[in-house]
DRENLUM-218840 format. One record per residue (C-alpha): chain; z, y, x; residue in three letters. Coordinates in steps of 0.1 Angstrom, whole numbers, plus 5000, padded with zeros to 4 digits. Layout:
@kette A | w Z | v Y | u X | rest ala;
...
// end
This chain:
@kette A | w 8834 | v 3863 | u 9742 | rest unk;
@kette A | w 8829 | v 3876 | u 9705 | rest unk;
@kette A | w 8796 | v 3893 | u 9714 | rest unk;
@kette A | w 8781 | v 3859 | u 9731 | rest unk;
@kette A | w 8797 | v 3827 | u 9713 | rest unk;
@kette A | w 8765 | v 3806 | u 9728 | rest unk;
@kette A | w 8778 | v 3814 | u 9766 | rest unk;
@kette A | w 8814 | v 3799 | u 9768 | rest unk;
@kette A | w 8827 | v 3760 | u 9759 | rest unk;
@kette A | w 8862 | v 3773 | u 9745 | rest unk;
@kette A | w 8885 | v 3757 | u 9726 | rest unk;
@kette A | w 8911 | v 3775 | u 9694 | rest unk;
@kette A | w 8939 | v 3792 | u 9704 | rest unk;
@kette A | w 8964 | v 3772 | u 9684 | rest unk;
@kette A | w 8991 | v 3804 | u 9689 | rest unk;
@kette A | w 8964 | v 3827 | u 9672 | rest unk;
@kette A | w 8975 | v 3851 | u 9645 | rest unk;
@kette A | w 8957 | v 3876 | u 9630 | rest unk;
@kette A | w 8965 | v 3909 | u 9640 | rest unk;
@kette A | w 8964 | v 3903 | u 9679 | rest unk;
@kette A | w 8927 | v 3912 | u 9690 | rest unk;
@kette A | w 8898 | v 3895 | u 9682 | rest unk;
@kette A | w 8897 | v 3879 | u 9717 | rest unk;
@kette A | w 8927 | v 3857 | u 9713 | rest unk;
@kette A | w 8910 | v 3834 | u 9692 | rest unk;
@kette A | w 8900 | v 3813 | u 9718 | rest unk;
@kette A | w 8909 | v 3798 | u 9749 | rest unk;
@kette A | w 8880 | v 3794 | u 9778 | rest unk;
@kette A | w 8879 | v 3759 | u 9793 | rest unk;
@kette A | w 8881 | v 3760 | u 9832 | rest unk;
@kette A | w 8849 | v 3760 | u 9853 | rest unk;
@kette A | w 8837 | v 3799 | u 9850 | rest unk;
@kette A | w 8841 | v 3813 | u 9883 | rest unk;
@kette A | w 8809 | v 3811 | u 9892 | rest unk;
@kette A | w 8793 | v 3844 | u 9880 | rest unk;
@kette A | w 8758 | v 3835 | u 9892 | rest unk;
@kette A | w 8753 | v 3812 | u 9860 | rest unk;
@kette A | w 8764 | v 3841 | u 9838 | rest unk;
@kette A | w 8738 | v 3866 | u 9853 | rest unk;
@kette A | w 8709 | v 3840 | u 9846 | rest unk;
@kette A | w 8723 | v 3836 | u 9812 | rest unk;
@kette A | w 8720 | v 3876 | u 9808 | rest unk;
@kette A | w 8686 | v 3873 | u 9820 | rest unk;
@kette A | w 8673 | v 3853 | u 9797 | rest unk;
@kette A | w 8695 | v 3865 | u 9766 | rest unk;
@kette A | w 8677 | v 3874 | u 9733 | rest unk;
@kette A | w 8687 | v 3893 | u 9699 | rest unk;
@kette A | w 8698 | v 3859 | u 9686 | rest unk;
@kette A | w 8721 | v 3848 | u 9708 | rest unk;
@kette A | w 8741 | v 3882 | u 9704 | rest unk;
@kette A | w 8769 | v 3884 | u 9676 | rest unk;
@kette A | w 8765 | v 3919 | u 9668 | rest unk;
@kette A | w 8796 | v 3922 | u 9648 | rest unk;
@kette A | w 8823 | v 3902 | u 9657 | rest unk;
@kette A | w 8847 | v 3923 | u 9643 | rest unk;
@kette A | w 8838 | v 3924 | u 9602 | rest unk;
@kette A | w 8867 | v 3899 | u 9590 | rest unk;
@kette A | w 8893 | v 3913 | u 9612 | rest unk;
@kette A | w 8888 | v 3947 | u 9592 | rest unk;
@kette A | w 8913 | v 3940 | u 9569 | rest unk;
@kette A | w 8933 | v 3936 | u 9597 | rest unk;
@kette A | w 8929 | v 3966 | u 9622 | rest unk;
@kette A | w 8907 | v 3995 | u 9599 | rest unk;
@kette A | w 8880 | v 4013 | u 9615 | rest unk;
@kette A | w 8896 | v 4047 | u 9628 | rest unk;
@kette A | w 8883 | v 4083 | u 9640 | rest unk;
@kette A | w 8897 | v 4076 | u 9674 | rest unk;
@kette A | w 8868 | v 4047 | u 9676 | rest unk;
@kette A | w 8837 | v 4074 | u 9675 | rest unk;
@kette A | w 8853 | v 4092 | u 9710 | rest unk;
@kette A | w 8826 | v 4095 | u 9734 | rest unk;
@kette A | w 8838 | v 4101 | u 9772 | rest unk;
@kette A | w 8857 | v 4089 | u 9797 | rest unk;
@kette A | w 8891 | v 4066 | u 9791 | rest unk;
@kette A | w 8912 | v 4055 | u 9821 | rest unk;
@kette A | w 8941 | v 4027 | u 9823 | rest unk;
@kette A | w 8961 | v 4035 | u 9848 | rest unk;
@kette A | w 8949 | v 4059 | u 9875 | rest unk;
@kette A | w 8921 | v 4037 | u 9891 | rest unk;
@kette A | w 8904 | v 4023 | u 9861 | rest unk;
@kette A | w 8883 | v 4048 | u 9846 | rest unk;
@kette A | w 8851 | v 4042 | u 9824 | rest unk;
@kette A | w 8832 | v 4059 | u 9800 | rest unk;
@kette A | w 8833 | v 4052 | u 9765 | rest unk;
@kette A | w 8798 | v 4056 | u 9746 | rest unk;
@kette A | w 8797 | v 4048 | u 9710 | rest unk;
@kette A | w 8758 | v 4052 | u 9711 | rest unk;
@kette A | w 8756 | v 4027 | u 9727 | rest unk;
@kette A | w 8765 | v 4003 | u 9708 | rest unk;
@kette A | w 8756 | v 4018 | u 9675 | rest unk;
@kette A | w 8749 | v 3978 | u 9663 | rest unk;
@kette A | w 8787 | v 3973 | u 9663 | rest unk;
@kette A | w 8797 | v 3999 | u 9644 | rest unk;
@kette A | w 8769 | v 3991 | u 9617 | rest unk;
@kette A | w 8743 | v 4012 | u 9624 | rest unk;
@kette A | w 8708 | v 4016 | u 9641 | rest unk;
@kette A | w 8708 | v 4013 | u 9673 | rest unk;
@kette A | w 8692 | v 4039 | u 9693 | rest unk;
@kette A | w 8681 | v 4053 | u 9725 | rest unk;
@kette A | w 8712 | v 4066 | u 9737 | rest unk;
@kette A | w 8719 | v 4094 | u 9762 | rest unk;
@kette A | w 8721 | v 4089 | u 9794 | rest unk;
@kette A | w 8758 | v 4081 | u 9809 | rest unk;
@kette A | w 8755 | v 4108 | u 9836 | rest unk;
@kette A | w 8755 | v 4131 | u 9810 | rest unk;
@kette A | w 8792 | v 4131 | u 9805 | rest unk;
@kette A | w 8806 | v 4153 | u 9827 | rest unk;
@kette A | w 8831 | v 4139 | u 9854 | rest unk;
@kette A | w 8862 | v 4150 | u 9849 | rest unk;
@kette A | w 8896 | v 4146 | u 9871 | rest unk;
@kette A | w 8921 | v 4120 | u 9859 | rest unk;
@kette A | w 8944 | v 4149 | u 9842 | rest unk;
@kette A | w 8914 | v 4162 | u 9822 | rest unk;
@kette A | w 8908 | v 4131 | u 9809 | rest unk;
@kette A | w 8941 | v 4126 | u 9793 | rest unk;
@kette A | w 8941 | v 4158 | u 9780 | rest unk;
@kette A | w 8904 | v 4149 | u 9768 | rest unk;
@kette A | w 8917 | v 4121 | u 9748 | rest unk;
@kette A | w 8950 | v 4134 | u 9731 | rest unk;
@kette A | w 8925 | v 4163 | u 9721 | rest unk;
@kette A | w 8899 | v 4137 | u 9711 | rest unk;
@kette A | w 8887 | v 4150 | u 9677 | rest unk;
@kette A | w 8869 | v 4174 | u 9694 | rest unk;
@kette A | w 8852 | v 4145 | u 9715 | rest unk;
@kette A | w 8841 | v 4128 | u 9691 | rest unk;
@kette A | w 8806 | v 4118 | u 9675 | rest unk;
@kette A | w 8801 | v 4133 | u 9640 | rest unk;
@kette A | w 8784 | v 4115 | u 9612 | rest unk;
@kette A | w 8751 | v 4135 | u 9620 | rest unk;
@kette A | w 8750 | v 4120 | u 9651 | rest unk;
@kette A | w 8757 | v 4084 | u 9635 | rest unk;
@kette A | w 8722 | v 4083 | u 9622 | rest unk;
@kette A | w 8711 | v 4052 | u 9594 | rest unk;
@kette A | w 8732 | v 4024 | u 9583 | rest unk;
@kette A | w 8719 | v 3993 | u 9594 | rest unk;
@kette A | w 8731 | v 3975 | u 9560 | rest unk;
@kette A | w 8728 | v 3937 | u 9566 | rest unk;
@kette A | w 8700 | v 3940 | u 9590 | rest unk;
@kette A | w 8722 | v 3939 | u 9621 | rest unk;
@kette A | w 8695 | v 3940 | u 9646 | rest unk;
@kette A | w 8680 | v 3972 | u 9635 | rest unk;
@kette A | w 8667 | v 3993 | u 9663 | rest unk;
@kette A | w 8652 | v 4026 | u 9669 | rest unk;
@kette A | w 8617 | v 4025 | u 9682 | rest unk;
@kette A | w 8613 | v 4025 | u 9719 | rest unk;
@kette A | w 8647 | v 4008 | u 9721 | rest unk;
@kette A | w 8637 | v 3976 | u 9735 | rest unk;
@kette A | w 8621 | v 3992 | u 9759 | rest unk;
@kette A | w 8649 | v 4011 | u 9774 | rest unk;
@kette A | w 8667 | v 3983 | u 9770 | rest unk;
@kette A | w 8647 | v 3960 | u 9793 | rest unk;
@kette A | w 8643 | v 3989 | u 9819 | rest unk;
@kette A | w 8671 | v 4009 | u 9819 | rest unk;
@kette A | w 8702 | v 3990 | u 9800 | rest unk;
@kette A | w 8691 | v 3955 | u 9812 | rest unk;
@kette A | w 8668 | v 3955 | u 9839 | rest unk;
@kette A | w 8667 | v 3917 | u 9854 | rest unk;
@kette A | w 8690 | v 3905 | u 9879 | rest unk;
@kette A | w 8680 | v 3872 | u 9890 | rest unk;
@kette A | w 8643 | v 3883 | u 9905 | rest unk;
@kette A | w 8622 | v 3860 | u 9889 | rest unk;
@kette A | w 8611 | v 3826 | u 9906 | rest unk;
@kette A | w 8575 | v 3816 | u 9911 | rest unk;
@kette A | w 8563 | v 3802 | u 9879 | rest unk;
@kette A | w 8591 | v 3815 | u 9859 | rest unk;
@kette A | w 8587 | v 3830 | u 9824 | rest unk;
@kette A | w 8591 | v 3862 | u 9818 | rest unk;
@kette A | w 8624 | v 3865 | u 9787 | rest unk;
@kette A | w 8619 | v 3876 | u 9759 | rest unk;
@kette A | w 8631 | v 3912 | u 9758 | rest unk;
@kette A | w 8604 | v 3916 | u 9787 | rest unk;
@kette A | w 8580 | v 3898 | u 9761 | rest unk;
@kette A | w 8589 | v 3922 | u 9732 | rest unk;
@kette A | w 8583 | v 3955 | u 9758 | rest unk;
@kette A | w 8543 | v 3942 | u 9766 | rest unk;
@kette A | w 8538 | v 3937 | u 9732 | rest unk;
@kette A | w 8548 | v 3970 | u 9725 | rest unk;
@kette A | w 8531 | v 3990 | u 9751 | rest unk;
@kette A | w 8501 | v 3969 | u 9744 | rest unk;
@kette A | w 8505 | v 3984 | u 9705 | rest unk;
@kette A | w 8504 | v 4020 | u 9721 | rest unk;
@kette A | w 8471 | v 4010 | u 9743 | rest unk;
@kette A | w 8453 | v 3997 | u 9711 | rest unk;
@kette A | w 8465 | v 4027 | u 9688 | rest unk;
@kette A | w 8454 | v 4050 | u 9717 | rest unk;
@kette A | w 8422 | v 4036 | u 9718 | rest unk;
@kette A | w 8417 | v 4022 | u 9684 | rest unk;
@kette A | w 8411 | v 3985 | u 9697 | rest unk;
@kette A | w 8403 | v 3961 | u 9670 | rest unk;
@kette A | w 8434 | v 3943 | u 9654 | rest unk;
@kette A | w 8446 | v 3913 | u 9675 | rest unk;
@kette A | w 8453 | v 3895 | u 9640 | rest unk;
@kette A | w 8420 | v 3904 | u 9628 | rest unk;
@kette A | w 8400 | v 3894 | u 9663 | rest unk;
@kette A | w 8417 | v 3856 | u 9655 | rest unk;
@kette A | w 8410 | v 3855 | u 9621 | rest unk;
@kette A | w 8373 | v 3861 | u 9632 | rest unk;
@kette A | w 8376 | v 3836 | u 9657 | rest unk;
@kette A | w 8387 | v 3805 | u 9631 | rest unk;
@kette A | w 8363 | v 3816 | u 9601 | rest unk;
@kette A | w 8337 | v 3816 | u 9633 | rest unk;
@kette A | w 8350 | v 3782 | u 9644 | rest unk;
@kette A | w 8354 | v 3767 | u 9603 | rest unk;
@kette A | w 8321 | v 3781 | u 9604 | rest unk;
@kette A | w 8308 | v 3761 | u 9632 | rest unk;
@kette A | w 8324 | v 3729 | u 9632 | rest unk;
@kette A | w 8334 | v 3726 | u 9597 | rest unk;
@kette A | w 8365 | v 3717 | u 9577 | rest unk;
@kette A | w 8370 | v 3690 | u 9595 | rest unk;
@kette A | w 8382 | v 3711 | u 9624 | rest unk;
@kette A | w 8419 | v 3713 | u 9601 | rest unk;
@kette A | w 8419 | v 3666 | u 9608 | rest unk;
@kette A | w 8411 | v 3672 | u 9645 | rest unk;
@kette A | w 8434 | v 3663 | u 9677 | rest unk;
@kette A | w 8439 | v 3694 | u 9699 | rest unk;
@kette A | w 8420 | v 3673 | u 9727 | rest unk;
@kette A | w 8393 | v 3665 | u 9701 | rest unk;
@kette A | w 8392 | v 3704 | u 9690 | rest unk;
@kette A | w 8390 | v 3712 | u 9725 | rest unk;
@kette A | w 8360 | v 3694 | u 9734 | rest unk;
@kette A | w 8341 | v 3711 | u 9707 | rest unk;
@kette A | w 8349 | v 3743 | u 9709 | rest unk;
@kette A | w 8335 | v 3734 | u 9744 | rest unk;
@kette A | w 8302 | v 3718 | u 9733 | rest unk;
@kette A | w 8299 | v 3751 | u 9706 | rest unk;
@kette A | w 8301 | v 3776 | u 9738 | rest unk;
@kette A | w 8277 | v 3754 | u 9757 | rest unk;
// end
């Protein structure tokens, strides 16, 4: 709920205090069982609508500690097992973010080994070369080719899209940059450039008066200049 304020209607948790976690802030209204509206909401998610540090004024509170930068597997009881990847989420702990390993490179391990893995976890743990840059105020720093995985490995979509349905925007930010490598690779004219040539062409043809027309009126003579 921290990480995606724009998804829930919740209301304060009157019994709040500050040193139970973050979470407890809020209470969520009734009417979310239906997980269907949350994996459209996924879908279409951008950068913007993701709090990438929910967690700065409750520092004070509960201090960033070693344990946080242990990367493997944590269990809760004996059925619950996941793995915990601090490269992944690089953005919450206040640096780049970058492509991070894959998760079947951690080594499965049996329920005892993984205890032992994480009273022992110092030696599990990323080191500050691994952390890479600071992302200073700039939150939504990323490591080139990070959107990409993103869309196709992180996030592929989940709802298949609908005819007549546009694409979101992380699928928007992934063509434009593969269309970058194609124009590098073949060292295409700038797009920026090619429509700056194509309004001094059109000031050029129609005059200033093009800046008073209608879009219907602008329209017409663009289509009267091509005929």
């Amino acid at each position: 709920m921290a990480h995606f304020p724009k998804f829930y209607v919740v209301d304060p948790n009157p019994d709040y205090v500050e040193n139970l976690p973050v979470v407890a802030r809020w209470k969520l209204q009734k009417g979310h069982g239906e997980g269907v509206t949350y994996w459209s909401l996924l879908d279409r998610i951008t950068f913007d609508d993701v709090c990438w540090r929910p967690y700065e004024e409750h520092k004070h509170f509960q201090a960033f500690e070693e344990v946080f930068w242990y990367s493997g597997w944590i269990m809760y009881g004996d059925r619950r097992v996941y793995r915990h990847l601090p490269d992944r989420v690089f953005s919450q702990y206040g640096y780049v973010q970058i492509v991070p390993r894959p998760s079947t490179d951690v080594v499965e391990l049996s329920p005892a080994e993984i205890v032992q893995a994480f009273v022992d976890f110092r030696t599990h743990t990323l080191k500050a070369a691994d952390w890479g840059e600071h992302a200073g105020e700039d939150t939504w720093r990323m490591a080139d080719g990070y959107v990409r995985w993103y869309t196709v490995v992180s996030h592929p979509q989940i709802l298949p899209l609908l005819p007549g349905d546009i694409t979101r925007p992380p699928n928007e930010e992934q063509i434009i940059a593969e269309q970058w490598e194609r124009y590098e690779a073949r060292n295409s004219p700038d797009t920026y450039d090619m429509v700056n040539g194509v309004v001094a062409h059109t000031y050029e043809l129609l005059g200033q008066e093009v800046m008073s027309m209608a879009p219907q009126q602008l329209y017409a003579a663009l289509q009267n200049v091509r005929e």
